[in-house]
N, C-alpha and C positions, 0 to 999 in steps of 0.2 A: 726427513728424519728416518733413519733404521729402523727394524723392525726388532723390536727391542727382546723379543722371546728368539729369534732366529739370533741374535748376540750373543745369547747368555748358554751356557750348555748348563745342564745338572748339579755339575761343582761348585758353579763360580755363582749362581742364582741366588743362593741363600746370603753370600758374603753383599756383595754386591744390593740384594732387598732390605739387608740390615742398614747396611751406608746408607741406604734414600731413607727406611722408617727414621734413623737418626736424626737425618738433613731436616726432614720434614717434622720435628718434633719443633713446638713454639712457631709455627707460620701458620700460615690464612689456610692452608692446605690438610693443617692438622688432622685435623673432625673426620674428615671424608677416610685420610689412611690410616686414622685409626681404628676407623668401624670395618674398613676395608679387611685389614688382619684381623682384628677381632673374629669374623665372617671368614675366614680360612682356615684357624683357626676348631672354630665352630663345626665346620662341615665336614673336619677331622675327628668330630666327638670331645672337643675339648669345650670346656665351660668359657664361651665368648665372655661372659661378665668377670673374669678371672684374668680374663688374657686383659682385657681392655683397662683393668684396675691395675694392673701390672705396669699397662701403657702409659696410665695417667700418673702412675707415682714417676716414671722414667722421665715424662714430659715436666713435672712440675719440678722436677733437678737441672733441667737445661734452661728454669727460668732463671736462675743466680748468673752470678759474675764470671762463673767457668764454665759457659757455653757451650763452646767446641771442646774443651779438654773432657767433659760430659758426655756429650756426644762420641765422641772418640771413643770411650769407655764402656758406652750401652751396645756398641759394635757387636762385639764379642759374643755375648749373655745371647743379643738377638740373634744371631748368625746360627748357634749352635741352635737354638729351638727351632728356629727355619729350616737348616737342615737337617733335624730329626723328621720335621713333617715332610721334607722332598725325599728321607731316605724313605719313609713309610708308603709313601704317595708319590710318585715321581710326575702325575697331575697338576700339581703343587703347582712345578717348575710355570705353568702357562698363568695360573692366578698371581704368583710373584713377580713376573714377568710385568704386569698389567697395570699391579699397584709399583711398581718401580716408571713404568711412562710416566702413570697418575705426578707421579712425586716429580718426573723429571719435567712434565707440561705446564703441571700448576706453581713450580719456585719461580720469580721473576730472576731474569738472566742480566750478566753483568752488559753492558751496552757492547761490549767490544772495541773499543774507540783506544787509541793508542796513541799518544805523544811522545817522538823522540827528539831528542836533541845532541848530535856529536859533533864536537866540537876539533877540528886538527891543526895543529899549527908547522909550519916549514915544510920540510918533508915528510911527515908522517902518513900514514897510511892507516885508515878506519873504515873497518868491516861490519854489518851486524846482519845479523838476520834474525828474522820473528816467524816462529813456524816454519821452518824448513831447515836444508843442507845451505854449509858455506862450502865451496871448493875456493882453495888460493893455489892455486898450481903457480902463480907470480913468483910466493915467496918459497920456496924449493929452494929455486935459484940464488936466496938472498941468505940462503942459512950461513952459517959460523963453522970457522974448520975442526971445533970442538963436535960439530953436532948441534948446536946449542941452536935455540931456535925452533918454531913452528914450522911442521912437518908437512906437506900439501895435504890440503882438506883437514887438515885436525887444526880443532878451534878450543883454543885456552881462557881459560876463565881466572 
C-alpha cells in the first residue's frame, strides 16, 4: 500500500479526510476516527467535546435510509473545517494523512472477484476490458466511408 501522506499534498488532504470521516461514519471503525479527529482537533485549541458532539449528531444522520446521500453531504461542512486547521497548521496535513489509512485499513474491502459473460453471434466481434487500455487498430480498416464507425483505440459506450 502507498504511503498515504507522500499521496496527499496540503490541498487535496483536507477533501479527501473528509470523504474517509464520512465513509467511516456507522462502521466498526467509527469510535477510534472519531476520537481520532476529536484529538486533532483538540491539539489545535479546540473544544474535542464539541468537535466529537458535532461528530455524533453527523453519525446519527447516516443511520436513516439516506446513507450515502448523507454522507455525500457532511463532505463539504467537514472538508472546510479540515482545511481551516491545515491552513492554520500545515502539521495537520501528517495527522489527516494517518486517520485517512486508519479509515482506509479498517473498511472491509469489496472481494474484487469479477464475473463476465459476452456473448457473440456470426460475425461479430467483442472487445472488453476491465482496468486498462483497449487498442483495435483491426477496426480502422473496417470503418464506413461516411466516417461512421470506431476510430483505432477509442472505445464506445
Amino acid at each position: 500500500m502507498p504511503d498515504v501522506q507522500s499521496a496527499l499534498d496540503a490541498e487535496s488532504v483536507a477533501l479527501v479526510a473528509a470523504n474517509s470521516l464520512a465513509t467511516a461514519m456507522g462502521t466498526g471503525i467509527w469510535e477510534l476516527i472519531r476520537t481520532g479527529v476529536g484529538s486533532v482537533f483538540q491539539r489545535r485549541g479546540h473544544d474535542a467535546g464539541a468537535i466529537e458532539s458535532q461528530l455524533d449528531g453527523d453519525a446519527a444522520l447516516v443511520a436513516g435510509e439516506q446513507a450515502d446521500t448523507i454522507r455525500a453531504e457532511l463532505v463539504g461542512p467537514w472538508r472546510r473545517r479540515l482545511q481551516a486547521l491545515v491552513d492554520a497548521d500545515p502539521t495537520v496535513v501528517a495527522e489527516l494523512a494517518a486517520l485517512i489509512a486508519q479509515v482506509d485499513t479498517g473498511l472491509p474491502r469489496e472481494s474484487g472477484n469479477w464475473i463476465q459473460t459476452i456473448n457473440a453471434e456470426g460475425h461479430a466481434v467483442v472487445n472488453t476490458v476491465v482496468g486498462g487500455n483497449q487498442v483495435n487498430n483491426y477496426m480502422d480498416s473496417r470503418r464506413g466511408a461516411e466516417g461512421e464507425g470506431p476510430v483505432a483505440g477509442e472505445v464506445r459506450g
